[in-house]
C-alpha positions as CSV (number, residue, x, y, z in Angstrom):
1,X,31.5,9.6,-12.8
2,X,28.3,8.4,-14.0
3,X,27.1,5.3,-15.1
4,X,25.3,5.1,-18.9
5,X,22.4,3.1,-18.8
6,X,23.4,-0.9,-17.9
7,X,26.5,-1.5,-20.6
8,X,28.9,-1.3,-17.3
9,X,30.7,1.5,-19.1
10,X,31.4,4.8,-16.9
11,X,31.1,8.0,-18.4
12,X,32.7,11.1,-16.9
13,X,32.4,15.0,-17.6
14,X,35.2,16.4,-19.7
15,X,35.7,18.9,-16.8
16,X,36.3,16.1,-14.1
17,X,33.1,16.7,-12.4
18,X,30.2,14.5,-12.1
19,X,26.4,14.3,-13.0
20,X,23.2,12.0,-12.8
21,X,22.0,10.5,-15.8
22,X,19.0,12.7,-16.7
23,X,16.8,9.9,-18.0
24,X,17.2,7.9,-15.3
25,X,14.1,5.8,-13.8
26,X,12.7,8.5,-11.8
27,X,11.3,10.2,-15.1
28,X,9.2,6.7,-15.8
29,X,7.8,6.5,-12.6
30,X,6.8,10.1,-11.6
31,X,5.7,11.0,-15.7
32,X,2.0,10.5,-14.6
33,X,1.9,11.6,-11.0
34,X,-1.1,14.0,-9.9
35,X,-2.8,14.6,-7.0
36,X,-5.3,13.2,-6.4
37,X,-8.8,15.1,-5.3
38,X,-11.5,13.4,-2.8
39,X,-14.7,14.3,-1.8
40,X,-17.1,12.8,0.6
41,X,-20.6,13.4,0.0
42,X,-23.1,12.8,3.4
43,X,-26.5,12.2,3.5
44,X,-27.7,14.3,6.7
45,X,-30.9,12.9,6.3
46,X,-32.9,12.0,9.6
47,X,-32.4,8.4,9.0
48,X,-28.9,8.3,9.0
49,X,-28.3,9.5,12.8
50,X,-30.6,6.6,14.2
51,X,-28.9,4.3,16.3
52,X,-29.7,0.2,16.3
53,X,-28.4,-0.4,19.9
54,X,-27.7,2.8,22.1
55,X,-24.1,1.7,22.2
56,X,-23.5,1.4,18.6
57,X,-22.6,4.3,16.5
58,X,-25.0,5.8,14.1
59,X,-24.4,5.7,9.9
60,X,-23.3,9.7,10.1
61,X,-21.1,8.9,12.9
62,X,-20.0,5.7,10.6
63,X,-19.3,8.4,7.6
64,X,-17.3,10.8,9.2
65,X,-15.3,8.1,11.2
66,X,-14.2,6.8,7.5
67,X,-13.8,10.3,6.7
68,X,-11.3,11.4,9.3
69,X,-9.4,8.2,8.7
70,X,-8.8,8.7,5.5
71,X,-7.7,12.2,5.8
72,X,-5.7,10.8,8.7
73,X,-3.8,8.2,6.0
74,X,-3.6,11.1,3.7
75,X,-1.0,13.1,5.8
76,X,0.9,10.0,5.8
77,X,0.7,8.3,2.4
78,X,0.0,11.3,0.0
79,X,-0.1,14.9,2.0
80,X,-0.9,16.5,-1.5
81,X,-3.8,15.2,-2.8
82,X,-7.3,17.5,-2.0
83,X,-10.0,16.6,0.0
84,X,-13.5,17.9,1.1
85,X,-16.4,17.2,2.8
86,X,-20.0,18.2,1.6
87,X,-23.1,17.8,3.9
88,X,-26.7,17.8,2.3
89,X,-30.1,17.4,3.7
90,X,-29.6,20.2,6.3
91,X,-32.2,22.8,7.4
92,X,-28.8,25.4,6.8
93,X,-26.6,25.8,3.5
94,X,-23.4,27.3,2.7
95,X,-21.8,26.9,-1.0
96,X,-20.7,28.4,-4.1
97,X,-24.1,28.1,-5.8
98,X,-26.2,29.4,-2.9
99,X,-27.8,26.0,-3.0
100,X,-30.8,24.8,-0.8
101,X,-30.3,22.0,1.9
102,X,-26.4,22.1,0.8
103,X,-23.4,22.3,3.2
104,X,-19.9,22.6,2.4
105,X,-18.4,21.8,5.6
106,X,-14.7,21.1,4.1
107,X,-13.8,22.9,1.2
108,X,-11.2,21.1,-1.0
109,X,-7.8,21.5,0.4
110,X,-5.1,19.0,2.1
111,X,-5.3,17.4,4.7
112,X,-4.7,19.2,8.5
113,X,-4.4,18.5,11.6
114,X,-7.1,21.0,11.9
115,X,-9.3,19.5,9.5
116,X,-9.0,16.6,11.5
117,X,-9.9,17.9,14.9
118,X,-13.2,19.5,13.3
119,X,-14.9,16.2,11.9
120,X,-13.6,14.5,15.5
121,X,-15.9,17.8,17.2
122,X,-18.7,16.1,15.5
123,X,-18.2,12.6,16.8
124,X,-18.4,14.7,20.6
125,X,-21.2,13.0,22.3
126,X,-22.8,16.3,23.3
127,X,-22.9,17.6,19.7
128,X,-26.0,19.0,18.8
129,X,-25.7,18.6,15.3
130,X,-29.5,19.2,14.5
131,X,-29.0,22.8,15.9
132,X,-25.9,23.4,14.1
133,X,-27.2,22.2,10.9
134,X,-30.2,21.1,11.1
135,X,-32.5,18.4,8.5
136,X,-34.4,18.8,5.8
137,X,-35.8,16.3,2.8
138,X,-36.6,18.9,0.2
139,X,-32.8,18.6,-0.7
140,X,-32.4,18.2,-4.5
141,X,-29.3,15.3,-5.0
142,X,-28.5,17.5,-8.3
143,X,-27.3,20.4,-6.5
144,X,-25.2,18.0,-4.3
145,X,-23.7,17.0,-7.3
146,X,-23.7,20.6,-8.7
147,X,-21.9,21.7,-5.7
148,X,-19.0,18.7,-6.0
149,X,-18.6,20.4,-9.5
150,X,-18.0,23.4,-8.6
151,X,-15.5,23.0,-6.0
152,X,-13.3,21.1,-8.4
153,X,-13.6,23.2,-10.7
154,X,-12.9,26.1,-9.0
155,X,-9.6,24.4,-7.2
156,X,-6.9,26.2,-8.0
157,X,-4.3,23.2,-8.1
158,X,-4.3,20.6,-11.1
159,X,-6.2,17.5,-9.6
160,X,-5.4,14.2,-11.5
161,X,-8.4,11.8,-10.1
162,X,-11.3,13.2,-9.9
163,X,-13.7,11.2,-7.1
164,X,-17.1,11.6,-5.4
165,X,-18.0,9.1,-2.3
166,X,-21.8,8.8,-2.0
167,X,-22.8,8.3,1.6
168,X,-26.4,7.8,2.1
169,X,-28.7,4.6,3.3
170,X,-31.9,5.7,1.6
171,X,-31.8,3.8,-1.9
172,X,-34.6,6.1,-3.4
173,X,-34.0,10.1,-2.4
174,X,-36.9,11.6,-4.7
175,X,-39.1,9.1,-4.5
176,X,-42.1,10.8,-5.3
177,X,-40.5,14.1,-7.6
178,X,-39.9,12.8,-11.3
179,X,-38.3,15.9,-11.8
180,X,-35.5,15.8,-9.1
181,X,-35.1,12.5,-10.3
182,X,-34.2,13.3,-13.9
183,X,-32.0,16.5,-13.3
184,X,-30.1,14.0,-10.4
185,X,-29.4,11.7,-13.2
186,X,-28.6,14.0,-15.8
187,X,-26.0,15.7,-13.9
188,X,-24.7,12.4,-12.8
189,X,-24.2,11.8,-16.0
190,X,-22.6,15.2,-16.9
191,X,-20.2,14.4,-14.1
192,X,-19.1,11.2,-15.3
193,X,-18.3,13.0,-19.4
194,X,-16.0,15.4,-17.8
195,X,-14.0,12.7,-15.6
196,X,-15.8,12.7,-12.0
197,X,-16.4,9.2,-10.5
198,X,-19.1,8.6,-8.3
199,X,-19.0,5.7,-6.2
200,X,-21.7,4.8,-3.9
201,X,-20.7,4.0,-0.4
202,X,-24.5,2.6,0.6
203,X,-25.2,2.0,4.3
204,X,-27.8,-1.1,5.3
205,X,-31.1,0.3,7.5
206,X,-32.0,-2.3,9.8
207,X,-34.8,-4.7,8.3
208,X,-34.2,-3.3,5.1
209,X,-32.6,-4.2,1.7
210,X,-30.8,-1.6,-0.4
211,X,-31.9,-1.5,-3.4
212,X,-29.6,0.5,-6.1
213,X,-32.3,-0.1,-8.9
214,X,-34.8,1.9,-7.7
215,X,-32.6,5.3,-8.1
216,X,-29.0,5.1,-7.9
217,X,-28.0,2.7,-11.0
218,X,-28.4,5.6,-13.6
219,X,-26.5,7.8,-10.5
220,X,-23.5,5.5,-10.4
221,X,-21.4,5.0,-13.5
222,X,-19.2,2.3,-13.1
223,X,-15.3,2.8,-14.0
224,X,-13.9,0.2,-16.7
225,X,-12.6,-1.7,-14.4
226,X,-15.6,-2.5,-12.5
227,X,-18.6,-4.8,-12.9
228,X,-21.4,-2.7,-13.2
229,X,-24.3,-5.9,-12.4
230,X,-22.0,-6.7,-9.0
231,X,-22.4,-4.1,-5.9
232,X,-21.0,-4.7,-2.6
233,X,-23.1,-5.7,0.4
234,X,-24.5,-2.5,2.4
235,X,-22.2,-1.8,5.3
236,X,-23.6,-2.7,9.1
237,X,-19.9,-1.9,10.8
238,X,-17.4,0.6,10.7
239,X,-15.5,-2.0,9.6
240,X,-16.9,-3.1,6.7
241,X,-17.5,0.3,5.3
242,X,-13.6,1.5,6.0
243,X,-12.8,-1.7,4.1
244,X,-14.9,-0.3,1.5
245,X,-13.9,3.3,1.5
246,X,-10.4,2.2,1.3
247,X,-10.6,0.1,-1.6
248,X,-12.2,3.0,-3.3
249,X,-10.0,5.7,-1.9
250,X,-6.7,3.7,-3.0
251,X,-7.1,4.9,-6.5
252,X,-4.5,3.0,-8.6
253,X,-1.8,5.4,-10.0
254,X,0.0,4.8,-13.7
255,X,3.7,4.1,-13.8
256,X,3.3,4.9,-17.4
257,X,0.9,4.6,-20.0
258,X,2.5,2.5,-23.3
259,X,1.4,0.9,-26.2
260,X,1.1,-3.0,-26.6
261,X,1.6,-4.5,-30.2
262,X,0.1,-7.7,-30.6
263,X,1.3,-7.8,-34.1
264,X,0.6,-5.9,-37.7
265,X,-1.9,-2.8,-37.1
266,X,-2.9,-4.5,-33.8
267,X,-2.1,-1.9,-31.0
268,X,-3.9,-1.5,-27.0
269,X,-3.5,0.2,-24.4
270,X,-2.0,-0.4,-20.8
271,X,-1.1,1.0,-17.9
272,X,1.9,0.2,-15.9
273,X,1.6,-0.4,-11.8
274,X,2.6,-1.1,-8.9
275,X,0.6,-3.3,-6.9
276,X,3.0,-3.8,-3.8
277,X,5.5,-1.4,-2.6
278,X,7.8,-0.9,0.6
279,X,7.1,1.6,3.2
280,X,9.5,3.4,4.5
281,X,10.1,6.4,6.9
282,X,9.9,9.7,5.1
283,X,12.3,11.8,4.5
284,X,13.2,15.2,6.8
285,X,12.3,18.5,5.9
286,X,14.8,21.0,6.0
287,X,12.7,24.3,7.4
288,X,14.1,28.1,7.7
289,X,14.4,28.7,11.6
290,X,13.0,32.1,11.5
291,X,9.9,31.5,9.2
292,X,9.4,28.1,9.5
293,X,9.2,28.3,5.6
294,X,10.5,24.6,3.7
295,X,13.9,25.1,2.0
296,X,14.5,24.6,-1.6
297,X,17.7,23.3,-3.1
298,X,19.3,24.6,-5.8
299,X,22.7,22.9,-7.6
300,X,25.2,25.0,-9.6
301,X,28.1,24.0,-11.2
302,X,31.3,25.5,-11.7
303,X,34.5,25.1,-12.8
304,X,37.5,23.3,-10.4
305,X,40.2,25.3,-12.5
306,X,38.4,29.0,-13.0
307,X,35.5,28.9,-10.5
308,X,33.3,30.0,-13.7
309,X,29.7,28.9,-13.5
310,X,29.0,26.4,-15.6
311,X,26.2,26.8,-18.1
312,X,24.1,23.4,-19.7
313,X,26.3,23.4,-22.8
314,X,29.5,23.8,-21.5
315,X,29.0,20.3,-19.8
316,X,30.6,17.1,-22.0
317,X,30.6,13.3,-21.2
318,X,33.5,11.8,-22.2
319,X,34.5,7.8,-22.1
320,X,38.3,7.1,-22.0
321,X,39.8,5.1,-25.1
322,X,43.2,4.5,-25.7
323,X,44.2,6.9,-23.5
324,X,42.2,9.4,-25.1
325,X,39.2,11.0,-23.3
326,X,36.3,10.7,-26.2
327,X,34.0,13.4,-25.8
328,X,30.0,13.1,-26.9
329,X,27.6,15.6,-26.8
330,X,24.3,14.9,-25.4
331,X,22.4,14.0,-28.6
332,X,25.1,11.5,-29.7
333,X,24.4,9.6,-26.0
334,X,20.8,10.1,-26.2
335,X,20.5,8.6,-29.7
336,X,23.4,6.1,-28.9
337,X,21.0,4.7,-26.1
338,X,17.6,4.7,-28.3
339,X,16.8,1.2,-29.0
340,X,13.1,2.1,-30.4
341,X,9.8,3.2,-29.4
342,X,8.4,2.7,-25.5
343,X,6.0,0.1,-25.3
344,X,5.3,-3.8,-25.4
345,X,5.7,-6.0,-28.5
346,X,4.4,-9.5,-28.4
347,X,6.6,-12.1,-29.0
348,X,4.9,-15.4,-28.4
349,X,3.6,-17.7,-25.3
350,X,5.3,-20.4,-23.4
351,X,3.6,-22.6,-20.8
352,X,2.9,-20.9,-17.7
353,X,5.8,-23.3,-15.7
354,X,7.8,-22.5,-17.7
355,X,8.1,-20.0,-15.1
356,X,10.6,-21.0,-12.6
357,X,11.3,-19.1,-9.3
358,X,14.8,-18.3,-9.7
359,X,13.8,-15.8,-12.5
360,X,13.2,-13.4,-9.9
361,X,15.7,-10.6,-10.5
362,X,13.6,-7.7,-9.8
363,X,10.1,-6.9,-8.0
364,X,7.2,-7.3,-11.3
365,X,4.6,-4.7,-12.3
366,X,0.8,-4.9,-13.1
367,X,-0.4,-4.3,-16.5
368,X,-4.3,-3.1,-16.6
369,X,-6.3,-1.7,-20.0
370,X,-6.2,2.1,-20.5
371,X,-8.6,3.3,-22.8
372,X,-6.9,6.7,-22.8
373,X,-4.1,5.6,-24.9
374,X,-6.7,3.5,-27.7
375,X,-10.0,3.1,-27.5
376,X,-11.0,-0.4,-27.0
377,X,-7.9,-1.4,-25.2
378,X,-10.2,-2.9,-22.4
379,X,-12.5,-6.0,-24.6
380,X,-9.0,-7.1,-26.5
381,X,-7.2,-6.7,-23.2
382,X,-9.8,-9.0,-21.5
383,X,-10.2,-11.2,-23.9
384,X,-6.1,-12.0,-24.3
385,X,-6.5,-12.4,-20.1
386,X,-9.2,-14.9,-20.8
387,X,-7.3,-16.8,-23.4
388,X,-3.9,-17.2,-21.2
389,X,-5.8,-17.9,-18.3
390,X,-7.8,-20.9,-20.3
391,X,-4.5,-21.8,-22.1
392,X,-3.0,-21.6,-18.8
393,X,-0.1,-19.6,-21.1
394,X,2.3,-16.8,-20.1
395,X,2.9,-14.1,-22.7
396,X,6.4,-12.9,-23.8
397,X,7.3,-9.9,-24.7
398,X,9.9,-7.3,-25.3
399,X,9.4,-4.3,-22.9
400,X,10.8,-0.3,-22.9
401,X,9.9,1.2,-20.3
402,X,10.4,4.5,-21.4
403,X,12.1,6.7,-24.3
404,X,16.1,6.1,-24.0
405,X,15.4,2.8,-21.8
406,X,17.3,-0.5,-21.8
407,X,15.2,-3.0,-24.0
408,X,14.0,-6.3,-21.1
409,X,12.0,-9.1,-22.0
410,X,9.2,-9.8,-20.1
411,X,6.7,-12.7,-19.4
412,X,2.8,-11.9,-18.8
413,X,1.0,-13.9,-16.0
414,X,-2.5,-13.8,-16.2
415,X,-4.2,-13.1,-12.9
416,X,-8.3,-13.4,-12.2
417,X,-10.6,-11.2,-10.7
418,X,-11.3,-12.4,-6.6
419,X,-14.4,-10.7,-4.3
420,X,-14.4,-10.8,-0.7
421,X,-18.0,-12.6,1.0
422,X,-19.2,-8.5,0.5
423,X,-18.4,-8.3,-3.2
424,X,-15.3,-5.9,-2.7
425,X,-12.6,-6.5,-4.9
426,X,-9.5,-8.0,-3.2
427,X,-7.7,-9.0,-6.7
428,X,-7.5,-7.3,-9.9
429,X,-7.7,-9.2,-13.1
430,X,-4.6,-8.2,-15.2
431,X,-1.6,-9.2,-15.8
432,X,1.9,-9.2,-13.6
433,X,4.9,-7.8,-15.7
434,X,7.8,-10.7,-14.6
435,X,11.3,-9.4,-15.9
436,X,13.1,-12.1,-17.2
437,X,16.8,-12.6,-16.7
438,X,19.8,-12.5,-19.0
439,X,22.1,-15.0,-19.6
440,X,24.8,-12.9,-17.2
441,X,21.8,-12.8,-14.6
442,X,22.5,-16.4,-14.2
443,X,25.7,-18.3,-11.7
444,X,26.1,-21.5,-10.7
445,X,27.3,-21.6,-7.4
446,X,29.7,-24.7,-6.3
447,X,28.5,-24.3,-2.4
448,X,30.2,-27.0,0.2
449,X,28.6,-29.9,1.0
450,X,26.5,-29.6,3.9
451,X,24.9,-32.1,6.4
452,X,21.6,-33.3,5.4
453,X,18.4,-34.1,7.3
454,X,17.3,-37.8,7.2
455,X,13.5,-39.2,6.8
456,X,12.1,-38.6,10.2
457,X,13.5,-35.0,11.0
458,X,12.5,-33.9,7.8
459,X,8.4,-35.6,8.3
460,X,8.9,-34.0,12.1
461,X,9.6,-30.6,11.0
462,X,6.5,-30.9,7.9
463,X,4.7,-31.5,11.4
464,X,5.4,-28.4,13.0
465,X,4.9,-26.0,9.8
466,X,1.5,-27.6,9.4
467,X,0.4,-27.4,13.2
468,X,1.8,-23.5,12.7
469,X,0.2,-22.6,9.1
470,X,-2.1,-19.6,9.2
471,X,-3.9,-17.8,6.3
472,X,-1.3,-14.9,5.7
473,X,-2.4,-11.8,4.0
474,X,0.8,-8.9,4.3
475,X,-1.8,-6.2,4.9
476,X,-2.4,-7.9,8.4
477,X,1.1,-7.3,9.6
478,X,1.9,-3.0,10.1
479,X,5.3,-2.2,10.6
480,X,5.6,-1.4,14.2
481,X,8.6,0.9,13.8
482,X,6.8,3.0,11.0
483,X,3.6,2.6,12.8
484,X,5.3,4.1,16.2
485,X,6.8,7.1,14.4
486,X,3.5,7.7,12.4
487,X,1.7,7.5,15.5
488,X,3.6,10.2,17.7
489,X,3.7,12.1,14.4
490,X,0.0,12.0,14.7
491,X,-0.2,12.8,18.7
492,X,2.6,16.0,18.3
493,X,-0.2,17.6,15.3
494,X,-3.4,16.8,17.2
495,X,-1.9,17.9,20.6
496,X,-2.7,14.6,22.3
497,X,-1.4,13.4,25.3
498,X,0.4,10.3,24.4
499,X,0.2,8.7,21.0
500,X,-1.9,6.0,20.3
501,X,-1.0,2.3,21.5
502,X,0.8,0.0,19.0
503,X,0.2,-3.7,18.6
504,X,2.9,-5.0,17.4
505,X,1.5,-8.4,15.1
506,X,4.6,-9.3,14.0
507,X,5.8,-10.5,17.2
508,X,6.1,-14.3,17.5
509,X,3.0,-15.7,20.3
510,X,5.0,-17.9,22.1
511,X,1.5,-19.2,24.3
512,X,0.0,-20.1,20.7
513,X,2.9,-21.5,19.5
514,X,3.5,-23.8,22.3
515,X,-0.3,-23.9,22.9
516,X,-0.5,-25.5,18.9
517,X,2.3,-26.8,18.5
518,X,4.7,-27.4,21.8
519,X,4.5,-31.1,21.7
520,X,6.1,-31.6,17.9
521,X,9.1,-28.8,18.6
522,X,9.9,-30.9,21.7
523,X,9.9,-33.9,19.4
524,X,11.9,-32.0,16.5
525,X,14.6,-30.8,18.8
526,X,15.1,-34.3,20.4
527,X,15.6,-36.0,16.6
528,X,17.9,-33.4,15.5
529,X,19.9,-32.2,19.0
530,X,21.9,-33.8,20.8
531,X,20.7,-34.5,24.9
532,X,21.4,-30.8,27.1
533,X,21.6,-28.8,23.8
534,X,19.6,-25.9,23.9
535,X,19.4,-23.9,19.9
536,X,21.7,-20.8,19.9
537,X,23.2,-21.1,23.2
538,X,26.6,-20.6,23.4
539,X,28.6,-23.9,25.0
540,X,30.6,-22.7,27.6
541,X,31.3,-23.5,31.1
542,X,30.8,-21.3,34.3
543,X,33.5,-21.4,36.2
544,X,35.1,-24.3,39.2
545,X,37.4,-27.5,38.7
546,X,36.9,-29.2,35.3
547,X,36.4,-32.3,37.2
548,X,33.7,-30.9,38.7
549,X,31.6,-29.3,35.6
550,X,28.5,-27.1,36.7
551,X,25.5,-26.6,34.7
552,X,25.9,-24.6,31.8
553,X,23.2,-22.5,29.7
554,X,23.1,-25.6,27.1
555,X,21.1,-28.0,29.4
556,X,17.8,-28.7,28.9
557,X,16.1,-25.3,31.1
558,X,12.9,-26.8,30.5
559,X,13.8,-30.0,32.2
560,X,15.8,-28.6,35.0
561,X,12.1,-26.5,35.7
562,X,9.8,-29.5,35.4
563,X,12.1,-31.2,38.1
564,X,12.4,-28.6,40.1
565,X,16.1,-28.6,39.9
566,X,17.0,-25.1,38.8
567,X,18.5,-23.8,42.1
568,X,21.1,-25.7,41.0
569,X,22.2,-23.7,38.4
570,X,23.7,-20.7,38.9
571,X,22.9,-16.9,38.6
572,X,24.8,-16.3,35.5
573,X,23.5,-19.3,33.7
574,X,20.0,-18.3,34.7
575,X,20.2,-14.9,33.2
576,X,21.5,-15.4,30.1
577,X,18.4,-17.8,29.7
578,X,16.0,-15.3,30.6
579,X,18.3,-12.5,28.5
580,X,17.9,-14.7,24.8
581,X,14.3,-15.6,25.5
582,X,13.6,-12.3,26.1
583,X,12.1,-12.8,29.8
584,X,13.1,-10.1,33.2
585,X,16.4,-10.6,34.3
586,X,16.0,-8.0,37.4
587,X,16.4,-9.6,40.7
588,X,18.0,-12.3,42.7
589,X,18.2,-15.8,42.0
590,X,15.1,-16.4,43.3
591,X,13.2,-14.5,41.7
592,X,15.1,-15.3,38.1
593,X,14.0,-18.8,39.4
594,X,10.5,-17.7,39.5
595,X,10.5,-16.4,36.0
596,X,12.3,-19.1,34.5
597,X,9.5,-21.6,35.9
598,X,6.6,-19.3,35.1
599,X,8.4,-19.5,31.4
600,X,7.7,-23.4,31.1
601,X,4.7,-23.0,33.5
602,X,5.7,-24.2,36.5
């Protein structure tokens, strides 16, 4: 049985057998996936493999660093998008256009293990890379470009996103050649009309200011989305400039692409996102044993009565009615479940609280301008944003996803644009897609009464969530589980020993805690616990008379350390202490006395 679209009606096949609706939400989120093709362009000039400190690493070293971990996330997050690494300002060449001073090092393929392996050989402090490659300045930036071209061009899968990432610290290349200058810009510019981006990735010499004026402002042609007038700083670190590369590398990916109708004749553009999505291990691969070749699976259906194969159109839905089984044929359900064109329509504003929380029924979207769909999309988009944001207004609007989707409706939030201290983008300006609920999304819950914290616990515990606040950003905290598998992943296809440590920084710091806030918990616990209780302990007693009681696991541990009293309690009592606060419990009492006292510092 299947379910048709959200009336809560189940439809079944007129031969008993069942199906997956075949407009289902996959279509709408994988209608505009393509892979997505990377290249990273490296200035090889002499410049760039100077070191400020002998310890420090130089800019090349800095590029292909970013390089190999970004083919390194690849594998992991999108093993299907292309990738390549070009090399010019060496004495050697080696491309499709016989090109001076040009070196294809990575043609544009996925990403390896072996790929990876090669760009680590050139991080190898004995690498000579001057005798492998060589330098030379008489490079023309054109046929850098020319080259990138090319090797798109001649890829024989369907790239999507198109991208060039500039490495280089020299802000004017052709300093003194007017000519190299003009055909750099001019191809530049040819590569931006057939859907290339070039984005500058510009390294800071030491003492020295880069300035993109001089050469590469009519190089770089920034994407609608971008402010052209505001560059990030030049990167010093590795650091900074893998913060930067990732930015760039994490091209943003339509959902969809719809139409928004602000009213009569007034149509724009937008794209459909999703800003924030869960992680999660990926799926096996099921792999011939004797070729090692990826199966494909193939479903066929047949009849339960005849065992006939079952072509497309011998396939009904049905929906029982008085006792009947009423059969429809796919056009009937298709047009039965067509409530209009995909898209947005306007329907007014409301004040932005009247937002409440409890709307939440499923995770938003992100709406940005797509001039692909109208031109012109991106000034009435911005200046709509501007207007809500000034308003301090929420837009509402009807929303179908998709051709055959369930109608929602919607509110707009506007969001601003945010920089980081280097000018990198940390927040897009746009607007987040809330799904509103239905009446039916709605309860009222009768819950029992409950107890109910008076004045002082409640100002104690505002106390202790101050003393522990932190700046949380959700990019800071990895998934150690996913991280672990990725990791040994990583060590089994680059035939290392042992995989890479994990830090696991989502692990509670039990020195800080105490260390920031120890003082206020002890105060909290003694306002709302009653004297020997100790939070999540089991009350129970450990054996002997009743009239003779012995310490149980609910007295206070800490005060049994500071007193020096916890040979008194016994070996069972100790352990499960040590068990739920996750502390050693090998040993003999002694030594589960040590660890108990090293616990509270004793």
């Amino acid at each position: 049985m299947s379910n048709w679209g959200n009336w809560g009606t189940s439809f079944g096949y007129a031969d008993g057998s069942g199906d997956e609706d075949e407009d289902g939400d996959a279509g709408y989120q994988t209608a505009f996936s393509t892979k997505d093709g990377l290249i990273f362009l490296v200035d090889c000039g002499e410049s760039m493999f100077q070191k400020a400190e002998p310890d420090e690493d130089s800019h090349f070293q800095l590029c292909v660093k970013c390089a190999r971990s970004v083919l390194t996330n690849k594998i992991i997050s999108s093993d299907k998008d292309m990738l390549g690494v070009v090399l010019f300002g060496t004495e050697k060449n080696k491309n499709s256009g016989n090109f001076e001073h040009v070196y294809v090092l990575q043609d544009l393929d996925n990403p390896s293990a072996a790929r990876i392996l090669e760009l680590e050989s050139l991080l190898e402090d004995d690498y000579d890379f001057k005798a492998n490659f060589g330098h030379n300045a008489g490079f023309s930036l054109s046929d850098a470009l020319w080259t990138c071209s090319n090797m798109f061009s001649q890829s024989t899968q369907k790239i999507g996103h198109k991208r060039v990432l500039l490495f280089t610290n020299n802000d004017d290349p052709h300093a003194n050649d007017l000519a190299a200058q003009r055909q750099a810009k001019t191809k530049a510019k040819d590569l931006h009309e057939i859907g290339i981006d070039i984005e500058l990735m510009h390294l800071a010499q030491p003492g020295k200011d880069f300035d993109h004026s001089k050469f590469y402002q009519d190089i770089v042609f920034s994407p609608d989305d971008e402010d052209l007038g505001v560059l990030p700083d030049p990167a010093e670190k590795f650091e900074e400039l893998l913060n930067r590369v990732r930015a760039k590398d994490h091209k943003k990916r339509s959902l969809g692409r719809l139409n928004f109708n602000l009213g009569q004749g007034l149509d724009l553009g937008v794209g459909v996102y999703n800003l924030v999505r869960q992680q999660t291990k990926p799926y096996p691969v099921k792999l011939y044993k004797k070729t090692n070749e990826q199966l494909k699976s193939k479903s066929r259906m047949f009849c339960e009565d005849t065992g006939e194969l079952l072509m497309p159109t011998d396939i009904k839905k049905y929906q029982m009615y008085g006792g009947r089984n009423i059969v429809f044929e796919k056009e009937e359900i298709t047009e039965m479940k067509n409530f209009g064109e995909s898209g947005l329509v306007l329907m007014g504003f409301k004040p932005r609280s009247s937002l409440k929380r409890y709307f939440h029924i499923r995770p938003s979207q992100f709406l940005f301008p797509d001039e692909s769909v109208v031109k012109g999309s991106t000034s009435l988009f911005s200046a709509l944003l501007q207007r809500c944001l000034a308003r301090d207004v929420v837009a509402i609007c009807r929303f179908i996803p998709r051709k055959n989707s369930t109608p929602f409706f919607v509110a707009l939030c506007a969001q601003e644009e945010e920089l980081d201290e280097h000018n990198v983008q940390v927040t897009p300006p746009g607007f987040h897609l809330i799904y509103l609920p239905n009446s039916e999304d709605i309860r009222k819950l009768t819950l029992p009464e409950q107890p109910r914290a008076n004045v002082d616990q409640i100002d104690k515990a505002k106390e202790v969530i101050k003393k522990l606040q932190f700046k949380f950003k959700s990019e800071n905290f990895e998934n150690p589980v996913l991280q672990t598998h990725y990791r040994n992943l990583e060590a089994l296809a680059l035939d290392r020993d042992k995989p890479e440590d994990i830090v696991d920084h989502t692990a509670p710091d039990f020195a800080m805690i105490t260390k920031r806030a120890g003082d206020k918990i002890e105060e909290f616990k003694d306002l709302v616990f009653p004297d020997g209780y100790v939070p999540g302990a089991k009350q129970r007693k450990v054996g002997g008379d009743s009239s003779r009681a012995k310490p149980t696991v609910d007295v206070d541990m800490n005060q049994y350390a500071q007193q020096g009293k916890l040979g008194k309690l016994t070996v069972a009592v100790l352990k499960e202490f040590c068990s739920k606060n996750g502390l050693s419990t090998a040993g003999k009492k002694n030594d589960l006395i040590k660890t108990v006292s090293g616990h509270f510092g004793v």
